[in-house]
C-alpha positions as CSV (number, residue, x, y, z in Angstrom):
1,X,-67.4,60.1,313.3
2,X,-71.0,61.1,313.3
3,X,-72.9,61.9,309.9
4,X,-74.1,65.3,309.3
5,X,-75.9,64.6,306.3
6,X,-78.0,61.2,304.7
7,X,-79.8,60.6,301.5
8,X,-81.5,57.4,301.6
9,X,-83.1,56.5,298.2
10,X,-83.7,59.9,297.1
11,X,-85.8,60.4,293.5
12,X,-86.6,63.5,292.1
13,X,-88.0,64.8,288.9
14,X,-88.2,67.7,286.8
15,X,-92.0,67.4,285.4
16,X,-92.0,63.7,283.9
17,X,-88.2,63.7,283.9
18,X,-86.2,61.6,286.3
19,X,-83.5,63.3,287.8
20,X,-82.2,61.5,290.5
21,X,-82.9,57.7,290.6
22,X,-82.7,55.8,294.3
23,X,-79.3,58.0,295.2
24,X,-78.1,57.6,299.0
25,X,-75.1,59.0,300.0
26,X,-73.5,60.4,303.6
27,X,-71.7,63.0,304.3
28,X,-70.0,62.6,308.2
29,X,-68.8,65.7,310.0
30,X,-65.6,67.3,309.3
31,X,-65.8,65.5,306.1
32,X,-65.3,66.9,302.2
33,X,-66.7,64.3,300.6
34,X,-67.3,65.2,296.3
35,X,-69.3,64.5,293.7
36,X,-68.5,63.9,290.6
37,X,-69.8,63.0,286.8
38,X,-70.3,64.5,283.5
39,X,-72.7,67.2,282.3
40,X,-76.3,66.3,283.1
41,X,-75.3,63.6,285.4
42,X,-77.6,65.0,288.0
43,X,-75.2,66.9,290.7
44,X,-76.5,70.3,290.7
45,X,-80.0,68.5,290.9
46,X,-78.6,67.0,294.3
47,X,-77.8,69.9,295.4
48,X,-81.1,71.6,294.7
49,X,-82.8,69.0,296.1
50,X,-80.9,68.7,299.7
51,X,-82.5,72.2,299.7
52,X,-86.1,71.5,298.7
53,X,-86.1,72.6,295.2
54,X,-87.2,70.8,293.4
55,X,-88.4,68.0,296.5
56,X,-87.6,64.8,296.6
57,X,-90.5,62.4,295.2
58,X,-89.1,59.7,297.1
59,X,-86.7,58.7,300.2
60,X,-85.3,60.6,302.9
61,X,-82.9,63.5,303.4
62,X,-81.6,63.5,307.3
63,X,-79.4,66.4,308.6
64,X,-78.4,66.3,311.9
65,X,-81.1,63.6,313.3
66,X,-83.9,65.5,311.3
67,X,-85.7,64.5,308.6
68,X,-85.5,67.9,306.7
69,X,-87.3,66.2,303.1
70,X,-90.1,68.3,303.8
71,X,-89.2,71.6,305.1
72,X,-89.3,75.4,303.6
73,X,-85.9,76.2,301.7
74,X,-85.5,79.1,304.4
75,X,-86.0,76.8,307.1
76,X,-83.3,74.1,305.9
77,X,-81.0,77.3,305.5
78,X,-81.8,78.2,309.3
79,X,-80.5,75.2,310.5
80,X,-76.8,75.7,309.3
81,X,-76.9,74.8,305.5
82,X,-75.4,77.1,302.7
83,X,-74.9,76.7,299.2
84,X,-72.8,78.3,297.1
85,X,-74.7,77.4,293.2
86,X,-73.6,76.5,289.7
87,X,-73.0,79.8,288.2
88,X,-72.2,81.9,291.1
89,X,-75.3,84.3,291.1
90,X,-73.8,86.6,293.6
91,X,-76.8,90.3,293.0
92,X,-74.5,91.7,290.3
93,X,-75.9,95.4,290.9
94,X,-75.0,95.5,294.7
95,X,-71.4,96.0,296.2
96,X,-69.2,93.4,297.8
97,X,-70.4,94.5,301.1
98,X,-74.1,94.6,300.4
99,X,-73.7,90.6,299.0
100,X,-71.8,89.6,302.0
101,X,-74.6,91.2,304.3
102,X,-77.4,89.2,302.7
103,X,-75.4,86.5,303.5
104,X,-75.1,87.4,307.2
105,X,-78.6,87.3,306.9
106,X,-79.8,83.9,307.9
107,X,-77.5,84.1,310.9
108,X,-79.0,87.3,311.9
109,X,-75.9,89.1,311.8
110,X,-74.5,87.5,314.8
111,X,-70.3,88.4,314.6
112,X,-70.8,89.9,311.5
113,X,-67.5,91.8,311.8
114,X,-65.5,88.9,312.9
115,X,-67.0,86.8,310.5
116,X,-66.2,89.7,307.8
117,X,-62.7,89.4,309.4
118,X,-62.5,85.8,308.6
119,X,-63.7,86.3,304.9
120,X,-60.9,89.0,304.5
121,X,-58.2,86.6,305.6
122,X,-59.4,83.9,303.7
123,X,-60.2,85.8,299.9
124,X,-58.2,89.4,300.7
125,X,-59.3,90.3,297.2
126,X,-62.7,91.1,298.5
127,X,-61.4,93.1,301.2
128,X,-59.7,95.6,298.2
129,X,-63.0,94.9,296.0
130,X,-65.3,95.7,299.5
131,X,-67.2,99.1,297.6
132,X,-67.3,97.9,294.1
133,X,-70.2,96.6,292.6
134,X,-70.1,92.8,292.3
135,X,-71.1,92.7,288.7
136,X,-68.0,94.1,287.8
137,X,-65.8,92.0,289.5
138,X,-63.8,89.1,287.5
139,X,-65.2,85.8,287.4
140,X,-62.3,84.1,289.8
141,X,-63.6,87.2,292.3
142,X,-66.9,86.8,291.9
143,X,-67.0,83.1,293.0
144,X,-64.5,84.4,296.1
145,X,-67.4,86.3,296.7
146,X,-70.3,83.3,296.4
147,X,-68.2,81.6,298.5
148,X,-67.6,84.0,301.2
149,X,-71.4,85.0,300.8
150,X,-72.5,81.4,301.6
151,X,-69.8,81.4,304.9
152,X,-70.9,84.6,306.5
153,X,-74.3,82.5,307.4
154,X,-71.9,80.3,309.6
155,X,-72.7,77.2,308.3
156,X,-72.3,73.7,309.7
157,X,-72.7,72.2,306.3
158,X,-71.5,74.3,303.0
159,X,-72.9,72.7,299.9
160,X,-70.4,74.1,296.7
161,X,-71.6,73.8,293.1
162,X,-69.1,73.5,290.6
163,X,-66.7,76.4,292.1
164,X,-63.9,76.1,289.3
165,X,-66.4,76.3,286.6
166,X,-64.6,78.8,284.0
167,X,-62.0,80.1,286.0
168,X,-57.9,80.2,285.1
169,X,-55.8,77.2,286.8
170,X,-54.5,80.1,289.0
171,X,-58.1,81.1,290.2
172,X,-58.9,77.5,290.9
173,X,-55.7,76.3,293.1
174,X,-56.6,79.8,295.0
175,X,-59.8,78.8,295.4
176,X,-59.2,74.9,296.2
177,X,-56.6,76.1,298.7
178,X,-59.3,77.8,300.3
179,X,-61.7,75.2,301.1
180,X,-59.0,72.6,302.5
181,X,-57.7,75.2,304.5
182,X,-61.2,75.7,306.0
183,X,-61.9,72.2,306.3
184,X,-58.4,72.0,308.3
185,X,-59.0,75.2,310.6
186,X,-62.4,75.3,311.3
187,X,-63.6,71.6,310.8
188,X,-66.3,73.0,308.2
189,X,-67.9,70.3,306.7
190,X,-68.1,70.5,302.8
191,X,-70.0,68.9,299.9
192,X,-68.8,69.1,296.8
193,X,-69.9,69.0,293.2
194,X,-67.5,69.5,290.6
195,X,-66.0,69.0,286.9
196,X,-62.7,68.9,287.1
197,X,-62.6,65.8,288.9
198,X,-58.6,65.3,289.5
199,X,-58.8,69.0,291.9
200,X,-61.9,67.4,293.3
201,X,-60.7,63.6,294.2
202,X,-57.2,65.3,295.3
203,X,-59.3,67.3,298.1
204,X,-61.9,65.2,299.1
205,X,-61.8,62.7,301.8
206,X,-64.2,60.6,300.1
207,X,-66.1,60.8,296.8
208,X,-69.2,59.3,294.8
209,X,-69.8,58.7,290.9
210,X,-73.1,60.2,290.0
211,X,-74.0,58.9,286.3
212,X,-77.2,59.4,285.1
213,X,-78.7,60.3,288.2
214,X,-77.2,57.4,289.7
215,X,-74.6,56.6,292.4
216,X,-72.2,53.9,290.5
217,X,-69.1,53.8,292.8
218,X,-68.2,55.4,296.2
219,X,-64.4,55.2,298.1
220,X,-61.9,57.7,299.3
221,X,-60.6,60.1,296.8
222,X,-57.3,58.1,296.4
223,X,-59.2,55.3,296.1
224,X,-61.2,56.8,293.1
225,X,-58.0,58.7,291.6
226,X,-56.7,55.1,291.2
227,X,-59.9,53.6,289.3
228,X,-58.7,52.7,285.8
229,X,-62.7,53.4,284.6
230,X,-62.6,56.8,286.5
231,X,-58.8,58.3,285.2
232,X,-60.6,57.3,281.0
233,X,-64.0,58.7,281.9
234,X,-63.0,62.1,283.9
235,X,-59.4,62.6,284.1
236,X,-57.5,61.2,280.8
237,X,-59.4,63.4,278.2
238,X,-62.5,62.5,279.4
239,X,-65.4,64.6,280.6
């Protein structure tokens, strides 16, 4: 199995604040692998950093062979990366269809119908929502549509922030179900950062502990479901 995606003692900071400290993990292809830790742990700063913002201060990011530390945020998104952020921040004032365009975007609209197709078969809710204005959709819709927004670029590597983030239990197995059944059909290749670490462990093939900006522990997700420390930190009333 060949990896897609390495960290290799990655630091970052915000200002004079440490974000990330030494962090390597891999991601191989065809993988989900998650991340997961409390509030402020430093995941969405992963995330932001993979894509150059902020940059890491130290260590390497590889994707693909390439040593992509470096490069222009449009650039790493040019070479088959998409994120889907914390938050959603679909453009609120433009329709379905105009935030599934920008997507298309980076792959210069190459199969934009079957691609739209694909989208359609995957969340149908957007198909019905295609002319309304995305600020106006619900929440579980609106991250349907960050989602499908992200895929339309025909990614190789989707990077999803938090996804289940203040949505029903409903909304979330909807939108769970969605990402292992493109990881099963299309082989997509997905990292994941996320809360609610039971969904998260229960669909990833394997997973990492950020605390603190830290990696403390690493195995499959079964193997992390098990972990007495990680069922009272994350999934037994904790956080």
């Amino acid at each position: 199995m060949s990896t897609i995606l390495s960290l290799r003692n990655v630091s970052a900071f915000y200002g004079q604040v440490q974000a990330l400290r030494d962090v390597s993990i891999e991601v191989n292809e065809g993988e989900i692998v998650t991340l997961i830790g409390a509030n402020g742990a430093g995941k969405s700063t992963l995330m932001m950093t993979i894509f150059g913002q902020p940059r890491a201060k130290e260590g390497v990011i590889v994707y693909r062979g390439e040593d992509i530390t470096a490069l222009p945020t449009f650039q790493i998104a040019r070479r088959g990366i998409a994120q889907s952020p914390e938050g959603r921040r679909i453009f609120p004032r433009m329709s379905v269809e105009e935030n599934l365009l920008m997507g298309a975007q980076v792959a210069k609209y190459a199969d934009y119908d079957a691609q739209l197709a694909k989208m359609f078969m995957l969340f149908p809710r957007l198909q019905e929502r295609f002319a309304q204005r995305a600020g106006t959709l619900s929440g579980g819709e609106q991250q349907m549509l960050a989602i499908a927004r992200a895929l339309m670029s025909k990614p190789k590597l989707l990077l999803l922030d938090e996804p289940s983030l203040g949505l029903a239990p409903l909304v979330i197995k909807q939108i769970f179900g969605a990402i292992r059944q493109l990881n099963q059909e299309t082989g997509l290749t997905v990292l994941l950062v996320e809360q609610n670490a039971n969904q998260a462990l229960r669909l990833a093939h394997r997973g990492y502990v950020l605390v603190n900006g830290g990696i403390t522990m690493a195995g499959s997700g079964a193997e992390l479901l098990a972990r007495p420390e990680i069922r009272a930190a994350y999934l037994e009333g904790g956080h």
